[in-house]
C-alpha positions in Angstrom: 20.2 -1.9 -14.9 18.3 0.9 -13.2 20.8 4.0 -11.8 19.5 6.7 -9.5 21.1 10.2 -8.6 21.0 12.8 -6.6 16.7 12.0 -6.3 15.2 14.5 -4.4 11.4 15.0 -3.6 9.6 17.6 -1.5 5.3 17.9 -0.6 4.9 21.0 0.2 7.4 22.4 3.0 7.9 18.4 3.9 11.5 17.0 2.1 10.6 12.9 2.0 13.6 12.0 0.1 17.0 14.0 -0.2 19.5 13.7 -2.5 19.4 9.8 -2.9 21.7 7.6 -5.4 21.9 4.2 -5.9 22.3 1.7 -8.5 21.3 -2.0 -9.4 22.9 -4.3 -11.7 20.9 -7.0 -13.6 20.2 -10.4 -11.5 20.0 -8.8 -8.3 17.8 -8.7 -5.0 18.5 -5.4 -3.3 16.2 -5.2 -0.1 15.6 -1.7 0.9 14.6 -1.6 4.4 13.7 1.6 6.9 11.4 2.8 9.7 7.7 3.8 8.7 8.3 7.3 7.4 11.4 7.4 5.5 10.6 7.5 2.1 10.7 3.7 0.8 7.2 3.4 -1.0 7.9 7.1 -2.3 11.4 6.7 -3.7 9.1 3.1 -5.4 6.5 5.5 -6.6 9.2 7.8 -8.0 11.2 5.2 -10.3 7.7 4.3 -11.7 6.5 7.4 -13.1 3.8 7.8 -10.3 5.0 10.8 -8.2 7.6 12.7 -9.8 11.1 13.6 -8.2 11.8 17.4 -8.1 15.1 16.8 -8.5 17.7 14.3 -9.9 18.1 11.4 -12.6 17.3 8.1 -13.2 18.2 5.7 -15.9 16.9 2.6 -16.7 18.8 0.0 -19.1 20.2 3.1 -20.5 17.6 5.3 -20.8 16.7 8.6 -18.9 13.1 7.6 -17.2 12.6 10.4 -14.8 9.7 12.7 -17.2 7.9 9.4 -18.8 4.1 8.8 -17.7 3.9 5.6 -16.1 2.5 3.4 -18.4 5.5 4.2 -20.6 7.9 2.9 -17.6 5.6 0.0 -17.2 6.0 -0.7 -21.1 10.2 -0.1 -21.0 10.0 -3.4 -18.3 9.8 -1.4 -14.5 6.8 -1.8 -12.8 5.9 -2.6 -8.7 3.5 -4.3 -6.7 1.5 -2.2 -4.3 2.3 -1.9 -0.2 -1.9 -1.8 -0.3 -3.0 -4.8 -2.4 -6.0 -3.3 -4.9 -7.4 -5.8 -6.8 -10.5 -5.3 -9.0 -12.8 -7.0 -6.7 -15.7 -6.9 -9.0 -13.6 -9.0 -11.3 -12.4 -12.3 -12.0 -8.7 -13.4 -10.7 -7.7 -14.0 -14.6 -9.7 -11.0 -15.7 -7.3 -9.4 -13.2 -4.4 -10.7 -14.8 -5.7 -9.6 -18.4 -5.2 -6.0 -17.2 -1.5 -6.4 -17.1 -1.2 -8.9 -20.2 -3.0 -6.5 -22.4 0.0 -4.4 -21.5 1.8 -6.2 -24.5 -0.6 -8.6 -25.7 -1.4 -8.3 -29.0 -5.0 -9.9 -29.2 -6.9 -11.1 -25.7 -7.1 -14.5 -26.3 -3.0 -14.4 -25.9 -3.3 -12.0 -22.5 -5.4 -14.6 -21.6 -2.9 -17.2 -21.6 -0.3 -15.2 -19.8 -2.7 -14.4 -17.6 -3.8 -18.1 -16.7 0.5 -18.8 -16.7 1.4 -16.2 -14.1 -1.7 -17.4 -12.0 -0.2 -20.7 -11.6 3.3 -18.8 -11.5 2.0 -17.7 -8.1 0.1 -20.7 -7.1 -3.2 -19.8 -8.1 -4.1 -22.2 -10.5 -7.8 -23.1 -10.3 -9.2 -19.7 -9.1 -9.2 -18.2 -12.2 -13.3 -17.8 -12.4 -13.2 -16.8 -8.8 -14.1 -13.0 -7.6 -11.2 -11.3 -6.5 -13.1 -10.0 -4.0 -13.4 -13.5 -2.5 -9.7 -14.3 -2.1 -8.3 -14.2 1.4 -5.3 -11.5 2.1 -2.1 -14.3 1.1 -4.5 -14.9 -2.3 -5.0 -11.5 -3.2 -1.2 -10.7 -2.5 -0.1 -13.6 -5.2 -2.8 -12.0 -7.8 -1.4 -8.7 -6.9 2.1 -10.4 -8.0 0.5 -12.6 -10.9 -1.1 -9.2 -12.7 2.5 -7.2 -12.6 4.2 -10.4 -13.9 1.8 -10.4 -16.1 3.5 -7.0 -17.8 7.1 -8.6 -18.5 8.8 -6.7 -15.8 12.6 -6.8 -16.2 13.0 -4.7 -13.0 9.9 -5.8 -10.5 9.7 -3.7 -7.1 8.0 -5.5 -4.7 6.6 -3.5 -1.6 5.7 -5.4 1.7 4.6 -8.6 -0.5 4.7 -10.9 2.9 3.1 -9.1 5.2 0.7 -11.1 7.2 2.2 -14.2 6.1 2.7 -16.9 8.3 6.3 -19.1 8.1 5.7 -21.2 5.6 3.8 -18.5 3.5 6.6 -16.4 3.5 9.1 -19.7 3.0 7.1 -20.1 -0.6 7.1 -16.5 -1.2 11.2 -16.6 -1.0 11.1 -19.4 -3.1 9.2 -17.8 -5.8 11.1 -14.6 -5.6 14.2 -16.5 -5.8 12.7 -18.3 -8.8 11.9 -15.0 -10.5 15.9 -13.4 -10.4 16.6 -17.2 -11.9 14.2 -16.3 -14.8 15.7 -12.9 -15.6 13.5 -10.3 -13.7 16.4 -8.4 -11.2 14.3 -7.4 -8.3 14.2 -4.6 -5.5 12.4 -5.8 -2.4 10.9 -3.6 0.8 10.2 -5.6 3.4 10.2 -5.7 7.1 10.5 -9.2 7.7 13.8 -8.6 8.3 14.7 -12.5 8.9 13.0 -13.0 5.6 15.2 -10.0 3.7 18.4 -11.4 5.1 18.0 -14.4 3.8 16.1 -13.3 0.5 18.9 -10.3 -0.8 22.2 -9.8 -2.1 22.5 -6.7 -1.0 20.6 -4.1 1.2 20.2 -0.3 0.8 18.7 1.5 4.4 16.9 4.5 4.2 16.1 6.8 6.8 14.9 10.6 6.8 15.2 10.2 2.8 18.8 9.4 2.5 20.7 6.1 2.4 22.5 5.9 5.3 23.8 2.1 4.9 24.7 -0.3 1.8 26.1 -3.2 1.3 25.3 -7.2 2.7 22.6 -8.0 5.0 25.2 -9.0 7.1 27.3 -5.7 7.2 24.0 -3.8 7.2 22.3 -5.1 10.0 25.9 -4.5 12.0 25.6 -1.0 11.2 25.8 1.5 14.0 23.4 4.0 12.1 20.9 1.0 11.0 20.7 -0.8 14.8 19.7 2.9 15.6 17.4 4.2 13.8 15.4 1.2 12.8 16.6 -2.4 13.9 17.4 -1.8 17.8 20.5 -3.9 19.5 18.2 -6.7 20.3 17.0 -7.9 17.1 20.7 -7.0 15.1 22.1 -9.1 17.9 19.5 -11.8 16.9 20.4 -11.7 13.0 24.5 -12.1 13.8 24.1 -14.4 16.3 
């Protein structure tokens, strides 16, 4: 589905990402996982037309994405949730929704009934006339989710989507997520509930200092030498193989 090589990306005298290639094939949850600092929520920024790579190629169903403006990305089916969740607070949760519907939608009268069907996608039927600005953190993370759903994604990138949430927060969330690959949308995760990864992906890419360094299973990933290192430590890789 997506295919990324050779992605490079400097600010200033500062390289964030190096040389990094990866693909994804339709249907799957790849976790990408890292310490604070090595380029995750970039390399997200990069495959949706945000920030743009200085060097390298990426191709999405086919097609060479790595020039077009963002909404363009958005339209072709690749779009993310943000690590920050920015909500339109002076807004209603469905008029939040509307602003990815109208993506597609044709008239808003029909972005308003995607909008009102991702809400209770995500659990949030019956807030629709509330402010956004009223929801509490685990609300405003589902609207965050309801609005990009709301743009047909075929490739969703979701970026610290359960952090803050308690156990069985994060137990519906997984369920959800799980739902969504059954319904078509293939999905790269970052997360660093690791527990919550392991259980959630098919496959996990690490990143550190802007390369991939591991790929492969959770279970093979969390076992590697260069992983335990730089961002799991021996305690907690023991925990997830024991």
């Amino acid at each position: 589905m997506i295919a990324v090589s050779k992605v490079a990306k400097r600010f200033g005298g500062l390289a964030v990402l190096g040389d990094v290639s990866f693909s994804v094939a339709a249907g799957e949850i790849v976790g990408l996982i890292g310490p604070n600092g090595a380029g995750k929520s970039t390399l997200f920024n990069i495959l949706c037309g945000i920030i743009r790579a200085d060097d390298g190629e990426i191709t999405f169903e086919g097609r060479r994405i790595e020039r077009l403006q963002p909404h363009r990305i958005c339209q072709l089916g690749l779009t993310k949730t943000s690590q920050i969740v920015r909500v339109f607070a002076g807004m209603s949760v469905l008029e939040n929704a509307l602003v990815g519907a109208l993506l597609h939608a044709r008239t808003v009268s029909q972005a308003r009934v995607e909008g009102r069907a991702a809400l209770q996608r995500v659990g949030l039927a019956g807030s629709e006339e509330r402010l956004a600005s009223d929801l509490a953190l685990v609300d405003r993370m589902r609207l965050e989710l309801a609005r990009a759903l709301c743009t047909r994604p075929r490739l969703l990138l979701i970026d610290e989507l359960m952090a803050g949430l308690n156990a069985s927060e994060v137990g519906t969330m997984l369920d959800l997520l799980r739902a969504l690959r059954d319904e078509g949308i293939t999905l790269i995760v970052i997360e660093h509930n690791m527990g919550a990864l392991m259980r959630l992906c098919d496959r996990v890419l690490a990143l550190d200092a802007g390369s991939i360094v591991a790929e492969g299973t959770p279970e093979a990933v969390s076992r590697d030498p260069r992983v335990v290192e730089s961002y799991l430590g021996e305690k907690f890789a023991r925990a997830l193989n024991s």
